[in-house]
C-alpha positions, -999 to 999 in steps of 0.1 A, spaced: -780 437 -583 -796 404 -572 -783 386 -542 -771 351 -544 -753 320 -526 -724 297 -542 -702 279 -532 -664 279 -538 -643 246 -537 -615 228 -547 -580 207 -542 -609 173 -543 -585 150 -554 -611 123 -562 -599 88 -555 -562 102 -543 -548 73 -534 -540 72 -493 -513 62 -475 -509 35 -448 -534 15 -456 -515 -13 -474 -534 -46 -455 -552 -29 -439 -589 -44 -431 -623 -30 -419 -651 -4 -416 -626 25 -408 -598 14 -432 -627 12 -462 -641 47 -452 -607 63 -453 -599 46 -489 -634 58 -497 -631 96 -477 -628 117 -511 -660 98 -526 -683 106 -498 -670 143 -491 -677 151 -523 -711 135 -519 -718 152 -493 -707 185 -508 -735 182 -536 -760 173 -509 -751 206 -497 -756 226 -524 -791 206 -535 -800 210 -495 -789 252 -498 -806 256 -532 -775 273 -540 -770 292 -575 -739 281 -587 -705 260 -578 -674 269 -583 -642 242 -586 -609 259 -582 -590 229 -600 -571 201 -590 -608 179 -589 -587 149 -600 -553 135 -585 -536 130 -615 -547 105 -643 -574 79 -637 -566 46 -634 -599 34 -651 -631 56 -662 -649 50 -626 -630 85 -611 -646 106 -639 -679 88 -643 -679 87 -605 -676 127 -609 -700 125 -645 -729 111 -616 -725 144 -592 -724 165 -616 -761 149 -630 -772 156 -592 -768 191 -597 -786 194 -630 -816 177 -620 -815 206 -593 -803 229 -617 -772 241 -605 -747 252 -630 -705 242 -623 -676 262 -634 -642 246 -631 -609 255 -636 -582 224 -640 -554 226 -617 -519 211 -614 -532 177 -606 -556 173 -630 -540 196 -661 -550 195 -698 -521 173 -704 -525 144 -676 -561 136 -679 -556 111 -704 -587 99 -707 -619 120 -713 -661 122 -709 -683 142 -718 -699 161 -690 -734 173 -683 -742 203 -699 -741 223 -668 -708 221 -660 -688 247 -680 -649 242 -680 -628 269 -683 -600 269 -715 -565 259 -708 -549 278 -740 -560 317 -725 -583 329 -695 -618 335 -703 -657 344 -689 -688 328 -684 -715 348 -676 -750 344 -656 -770 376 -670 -802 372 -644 -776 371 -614 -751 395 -634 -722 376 -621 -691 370 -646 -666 341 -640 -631 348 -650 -606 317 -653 -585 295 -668 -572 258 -668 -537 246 -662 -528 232 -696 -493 209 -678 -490 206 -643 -456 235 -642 -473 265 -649 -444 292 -636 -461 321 -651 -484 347 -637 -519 340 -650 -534 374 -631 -525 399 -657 -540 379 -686 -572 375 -666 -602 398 -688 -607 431 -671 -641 433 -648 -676 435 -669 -692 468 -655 -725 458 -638 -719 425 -627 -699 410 -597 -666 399 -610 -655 361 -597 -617 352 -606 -608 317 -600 -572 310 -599 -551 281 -588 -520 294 -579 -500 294 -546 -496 329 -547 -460 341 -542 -450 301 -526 -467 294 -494 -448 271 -478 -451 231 -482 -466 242 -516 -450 243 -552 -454 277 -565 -478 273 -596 -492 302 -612 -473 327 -588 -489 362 -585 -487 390 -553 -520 396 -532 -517 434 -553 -522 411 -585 -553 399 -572 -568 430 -554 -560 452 -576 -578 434 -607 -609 448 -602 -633 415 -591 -653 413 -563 -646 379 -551 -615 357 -563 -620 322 -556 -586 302 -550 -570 266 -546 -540 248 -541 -533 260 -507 -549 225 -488 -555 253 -457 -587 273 -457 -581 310 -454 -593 345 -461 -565 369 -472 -584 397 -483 -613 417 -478 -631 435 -503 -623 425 -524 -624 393 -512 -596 365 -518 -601 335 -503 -585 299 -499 -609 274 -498 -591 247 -484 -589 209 -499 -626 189 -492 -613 159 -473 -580 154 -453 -560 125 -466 -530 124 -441 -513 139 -411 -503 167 -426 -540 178 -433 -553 180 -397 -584 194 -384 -618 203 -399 -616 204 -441 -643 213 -465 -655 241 -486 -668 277 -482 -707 292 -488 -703 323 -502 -732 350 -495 -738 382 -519 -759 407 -512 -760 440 -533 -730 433 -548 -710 426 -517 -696 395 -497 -718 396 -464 -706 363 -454 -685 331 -461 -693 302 -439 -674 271 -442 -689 239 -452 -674 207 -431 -685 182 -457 -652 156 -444 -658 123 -428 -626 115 -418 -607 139 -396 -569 136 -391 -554 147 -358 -519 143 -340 -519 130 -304 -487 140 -279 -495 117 -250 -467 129 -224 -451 98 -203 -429 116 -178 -449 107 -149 -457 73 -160 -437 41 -138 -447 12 -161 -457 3 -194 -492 -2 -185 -494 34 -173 -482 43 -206 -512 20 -222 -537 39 -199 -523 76 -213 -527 61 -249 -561 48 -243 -574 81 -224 -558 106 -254 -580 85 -279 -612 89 -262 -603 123 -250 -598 133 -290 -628 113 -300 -648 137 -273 -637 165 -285 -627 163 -320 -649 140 -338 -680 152 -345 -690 121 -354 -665 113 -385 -639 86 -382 -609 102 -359 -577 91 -378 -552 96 -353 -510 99 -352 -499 90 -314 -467 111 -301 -452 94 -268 -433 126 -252 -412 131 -226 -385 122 -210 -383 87 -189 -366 59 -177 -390 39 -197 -373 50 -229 -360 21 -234 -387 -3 -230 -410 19 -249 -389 17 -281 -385 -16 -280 -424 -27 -276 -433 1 -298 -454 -28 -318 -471 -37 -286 -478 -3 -280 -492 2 -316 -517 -28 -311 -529 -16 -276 -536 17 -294 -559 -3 -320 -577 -18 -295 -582 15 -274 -601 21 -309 -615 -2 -322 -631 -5 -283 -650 27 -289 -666 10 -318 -659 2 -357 -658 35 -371 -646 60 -339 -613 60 -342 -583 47 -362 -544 46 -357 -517 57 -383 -489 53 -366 -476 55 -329 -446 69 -328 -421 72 -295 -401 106 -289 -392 100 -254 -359 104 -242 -337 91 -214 -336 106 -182 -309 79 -167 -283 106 -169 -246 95 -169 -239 64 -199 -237 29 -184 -206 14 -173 -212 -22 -183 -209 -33 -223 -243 -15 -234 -222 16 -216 -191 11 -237 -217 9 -270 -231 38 -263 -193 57 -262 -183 43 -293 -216 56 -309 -211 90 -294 -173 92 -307 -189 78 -344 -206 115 -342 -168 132 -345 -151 103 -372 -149 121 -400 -138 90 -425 -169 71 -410 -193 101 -421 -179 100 -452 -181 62 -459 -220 64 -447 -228 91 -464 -213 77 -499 -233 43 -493 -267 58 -478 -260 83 -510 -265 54 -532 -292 41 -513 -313 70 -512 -308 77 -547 -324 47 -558 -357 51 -534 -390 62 -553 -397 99 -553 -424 96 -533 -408 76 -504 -382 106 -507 -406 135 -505 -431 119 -481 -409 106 -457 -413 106 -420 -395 87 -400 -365 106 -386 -338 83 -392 -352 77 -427 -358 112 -430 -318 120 -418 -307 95 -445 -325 112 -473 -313 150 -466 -277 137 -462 -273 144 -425 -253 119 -412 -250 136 -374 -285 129 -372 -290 97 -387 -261 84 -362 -278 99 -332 -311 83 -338 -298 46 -354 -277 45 -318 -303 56 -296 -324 26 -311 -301 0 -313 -289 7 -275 -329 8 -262 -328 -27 -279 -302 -40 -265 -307 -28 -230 -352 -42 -231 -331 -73 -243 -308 -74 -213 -337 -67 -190 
């Protein structure tokens, strides 16, 4: 059986829209809005550079339907890259990007072979004897098993199944096409090539089932190093899978602990010397998106949540003074807490008791919770699902303990930085 290289991908969300970046101005903010574009870019230069045989997209390529034809011509133009270098594609459509959300169509290169949405089915590649096994999402709520309706394995060849599916629900995923690890291992392929699942992973070896990962982080919640896998076969084995870092923005989340800082300027210097301290070592010369944390607990607790916007634009300037495109803040939040001890005696003292009795009034609760109710239930669903702030966030899940605890804490910090 020949050997050959290919490389598995997926969850590319082409021109997924970003969040944060409402206003936002410069270099770094137009890279991020522009981060799905040129890891996919770089992707293809990979597989020209690699001279690999064949790619393979695990679905959800789009991010639901196009807003214009640029997304899919944008995608028309890769794919062209490829078949000058003769490369052929074989996609699957995910939940993102199902039969039934792609409104509007192109015709694509004749080297890119899609797979059908109505039943599973194989593409073959006789002078590698490889045989592709899949099928597209026809609507994005596919709650069926896909596996055992998968064609059995073509003796002779090595057997690729490409599934997007989040297995039996791994968690922060919806569970889409959900099948056991024994589905997959015991089909019979050699290699099955999955998405969905934004982390990269390897469940199983030989056969091999593998996570790719998603190409290019997009927020918080995607930190770290994202791109594809290069798949190696030799003799009808895997002999290695080595991951392809094709991102050029990298997410990461900062703690900068402020126990042992006496002023706010101490807390400026921690800021600045986490940003350049992550640039160092996490970089790699992409854009460093970064989340700052302030920890700890502090007499500064006060003042720190009350000039958290002063703190937020001392942060940009920590970046931006390591150049355009080294670094760039999302958000600075502060999760310190008070180490004064005993409440105050004075009037900010008696505010803080009747907050802390609020926690036990059960007809209070219940008014707040009947008006947030309403409240909440009119927010988008997006707000709702991708909410972060923990007062927001307390709000939204009903917990009114919570919401109370964190509203008071904020409102006495203000107070108190205003009486100093």
């Amino acid at each position: 059986m020949p050997s050959f290289r290919f490389i598995h991908t997926g969850d590319i969300h082409l021109d997924s829209p970003l969040k944060g970046l409402a206003g936002q101005q410069g270099a770094a903010a137009e890279r991020i809005r522009t981060a799905t574009r040129t890891a996919f870019e770089n992707l293809i230069s990979h597989a020209i550079d690699d001279a690999v045989d064949f790619v393979v997209i695990a679905g959800d390529l789009y991010d639901g339907d196009w807003r214009d034809y640029q997304t899919g011509l944008f995608f028309v133009q890769q794919m062209g890259r490829l078949s000058q270098a003769k490369i052929p594609v074989y996609l699957i459509y995910g939940n993102h990007d199902a039969e039934s959300l792609i409104t509007r169509k192109l015709t694509l290169p004749s080297n890119v072979s899609v797979f059908s949405a109505r039943k599973a089915e194989t593409f073959r590649l006789k002078h590698l004897d490889v045989a592709l096994h899949g099928q597209s999402f026809r609507q994005r709520d596919i709650t069926d098993n896909l596996v055992p309706a998968y064609p059995p394995p073509i003796a002779g060849c090595f057997n690729i199944g490409i599934l997007h599916t989040a297995l039996g629900g791994m968690p922060g995923h919806a569970n889409y096409a959900p099948c056991a690890i024994e589905d997959l291992v015991n089909k019979g392929y050699g290699y099955w090539a999955l998405a969905h699942v934004h982390q990269a992973a390897v469940l199983h070896e030989r056969p091999h089932v593998v996570f790719c990962g998603n190409l290019q982080g997009r927020h918080i919640r995607e930190t770290g190093a994202k791109g594809a896998s290069l798949v190696t076969v030799e003799d009808g084995q895997v002999t290695e899978i080595t991951p392809l870092h094709v991102d050029c923005v990298r997410w990461i989340h900062l703690p900068v602990a402020v126990e042992q800082c006496r002023a706010v300027v101490d807390v400026v210097d921690r800021i600045r010397q986490a940003i350049e301290e992550g640039v160092e070592r996490d970089a790699q010369g992409r854009l460093l998106a970064c989340r700052i944390e302030l920890t700890g607990r502090t007499g500064l607790h006060a003042e720190l949540l009350a000039s958290a916007d002063h703190l937020l634009a001392e942060a940009k300037a920590a970046a931006l003074g390591l150049g355009e495109e080294a670094a760039w803040i999302e958000r600075l939040s502060v999760a310190t807490a008070s180490d004064t001890g005993a409440m105050r005696k004075d009037a900010l003292g008696d505010l803080e008791r009747i907050i802390e009795s609020a926690g036990s009034d059960a007809e209070l609760q219940a008014r707040l919770a009947a008006d947030l109710g309403d409240l909440v239930r009119k927010l988008p669903h997006d707000i709702r699902a991708d909410a972060e702030d923990a007062a927001l966030r307390a709000a939204i899940e009903g917990n009114i303990l919570n919401l109370i605890a964190h509203g008071g804490a904020y409102l006495s910090a203000r107070l108190a930085a205003e009486k100093v």
